[in-house]
C-alpha positions as CSV (number, residue, x, y, z in Angstrom):
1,X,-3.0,123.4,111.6
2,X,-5.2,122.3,108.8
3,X,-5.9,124.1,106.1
4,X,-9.7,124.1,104.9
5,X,-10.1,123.3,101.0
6,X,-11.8,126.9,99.3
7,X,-13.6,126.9,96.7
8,X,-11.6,128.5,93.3
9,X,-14.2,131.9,94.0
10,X,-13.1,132.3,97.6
11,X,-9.7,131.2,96.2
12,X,-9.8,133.6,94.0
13,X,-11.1,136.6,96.0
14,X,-8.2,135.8,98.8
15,X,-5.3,136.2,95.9
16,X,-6.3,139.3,95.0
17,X,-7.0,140.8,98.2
18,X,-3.5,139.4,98.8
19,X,-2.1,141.5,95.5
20,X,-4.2,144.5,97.1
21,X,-2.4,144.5,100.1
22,X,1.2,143.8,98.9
23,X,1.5,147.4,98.8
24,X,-0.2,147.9,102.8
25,X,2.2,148.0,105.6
26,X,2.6,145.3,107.8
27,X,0.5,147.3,110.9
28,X,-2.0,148.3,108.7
29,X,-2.6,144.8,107.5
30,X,-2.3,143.4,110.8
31,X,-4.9,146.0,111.5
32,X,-7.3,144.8,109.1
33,X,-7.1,140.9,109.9
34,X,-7.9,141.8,113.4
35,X,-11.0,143.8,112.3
36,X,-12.0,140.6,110.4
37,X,-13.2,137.6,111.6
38,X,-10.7,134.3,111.3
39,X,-11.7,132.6,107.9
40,X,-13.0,135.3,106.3
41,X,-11.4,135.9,102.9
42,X,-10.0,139.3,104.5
43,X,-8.6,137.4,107.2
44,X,-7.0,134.8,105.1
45,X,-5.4,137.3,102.8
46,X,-4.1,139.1,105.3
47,X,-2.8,136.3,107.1
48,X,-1.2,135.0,104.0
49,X,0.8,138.6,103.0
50,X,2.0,138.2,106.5
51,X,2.9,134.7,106.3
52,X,4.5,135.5,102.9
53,X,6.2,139.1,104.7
54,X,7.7,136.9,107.5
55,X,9.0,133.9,105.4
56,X,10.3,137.0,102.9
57,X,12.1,138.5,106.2
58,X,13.5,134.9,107.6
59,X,15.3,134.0,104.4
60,X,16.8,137.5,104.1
61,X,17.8,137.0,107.5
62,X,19.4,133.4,107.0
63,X,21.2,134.7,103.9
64,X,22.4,137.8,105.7
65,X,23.8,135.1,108.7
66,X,25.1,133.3,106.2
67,X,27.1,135.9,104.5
68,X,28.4,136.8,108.4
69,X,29.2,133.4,109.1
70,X,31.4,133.3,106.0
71,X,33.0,136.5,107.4
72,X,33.6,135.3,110.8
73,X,34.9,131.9,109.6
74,X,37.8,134.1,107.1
75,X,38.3,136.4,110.3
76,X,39.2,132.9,112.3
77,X,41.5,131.4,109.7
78,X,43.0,135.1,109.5
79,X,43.4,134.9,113.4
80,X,44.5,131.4,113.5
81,X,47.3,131.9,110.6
82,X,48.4,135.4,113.0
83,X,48.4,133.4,116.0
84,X,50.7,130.7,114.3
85,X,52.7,133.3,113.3
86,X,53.2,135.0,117.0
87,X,53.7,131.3,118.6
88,X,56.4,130.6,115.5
89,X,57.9,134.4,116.7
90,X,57.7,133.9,120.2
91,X,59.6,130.3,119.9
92,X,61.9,132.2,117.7
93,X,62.5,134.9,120.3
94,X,63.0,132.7,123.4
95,X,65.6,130.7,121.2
96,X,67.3,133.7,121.0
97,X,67.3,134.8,124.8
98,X,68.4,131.6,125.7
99,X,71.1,132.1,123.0
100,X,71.9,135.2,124.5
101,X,71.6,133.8,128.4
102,X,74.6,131.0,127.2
103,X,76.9,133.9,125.6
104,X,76.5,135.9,128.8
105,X,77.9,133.1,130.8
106,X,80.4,131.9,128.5
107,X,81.8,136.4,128.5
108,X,81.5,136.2,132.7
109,X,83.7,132.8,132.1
110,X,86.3,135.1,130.6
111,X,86.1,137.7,132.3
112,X,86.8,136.0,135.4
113,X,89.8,134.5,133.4
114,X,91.1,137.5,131.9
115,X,91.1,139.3,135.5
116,X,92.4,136.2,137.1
117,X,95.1,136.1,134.5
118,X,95.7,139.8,134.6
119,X,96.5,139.5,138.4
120,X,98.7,136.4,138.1
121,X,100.9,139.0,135.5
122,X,101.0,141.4,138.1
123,X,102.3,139.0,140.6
124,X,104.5,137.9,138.5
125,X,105.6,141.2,137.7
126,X,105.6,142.0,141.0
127,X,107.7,139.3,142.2
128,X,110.1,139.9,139.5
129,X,110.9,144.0,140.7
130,X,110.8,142.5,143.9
131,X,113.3,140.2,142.9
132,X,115.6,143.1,141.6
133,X,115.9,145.3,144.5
């Protein structure tokens, strides 16, 4: 949209109508461009606070996103350090069962030995007071 070239009086007259209505709230100046008609100085003033109000409000906002976005990405490397963690605690855990799962079998090994031998003595023993009598 083109802009027309004003005059330094109109100029003039549209900056401090501007100044005039820094201190108007945003309805009431909306307000008052509407009552005027477009290209009038009140017009342009008002469309210019606005225009200055909303680019104001858009770089407060992108600095605000920023600042989250900052957050977020220290809240990732946070989660992505714990989750290294876990998977490093986990890996270290299943070593461990399996650990566990091989000494189970090697005690069933020996208990089955240790009864097996246990009943050979007994035989044995057997066989001997047998022998005896």
């Amino acid at each position: 949209m083109a802009t027309p070239t004003l005059d330094p009086k109109t100029s003039d007259t549209i900056q401090a109508l501007v100044q005039l209505l820094r201190s108007r709230s945003s309805e009431e100046i909306r307000q008052r461009m509407y009552d005027n008609p477009p290209g009038s100085p009140w017009w342009a003033a008002c469309k210019t606070e606005l225009d200055l109000r909303n680019s104001e409000r858009a770089a407060t906002a992108l600095v605000d996103t920023s600042r989250v976005l900052d957050k977020m990405r220290s809240a990732t490397d946070h989660l992505d350090e714990l989750t290294d963690k876990l998977l490093q605690a986990t890996t270290d855990m299943a070593e461990v069962v399996k650990s566990v799962r091989e000494s189970g079998r090697r005690m069933e090994i020996a208990t089955y030995v240790i009864v097996g031998l246990t009943i050979v003595q007994l035989f044995y023993i057997a066989f001997q007071f047998s022998a005896r009598h």
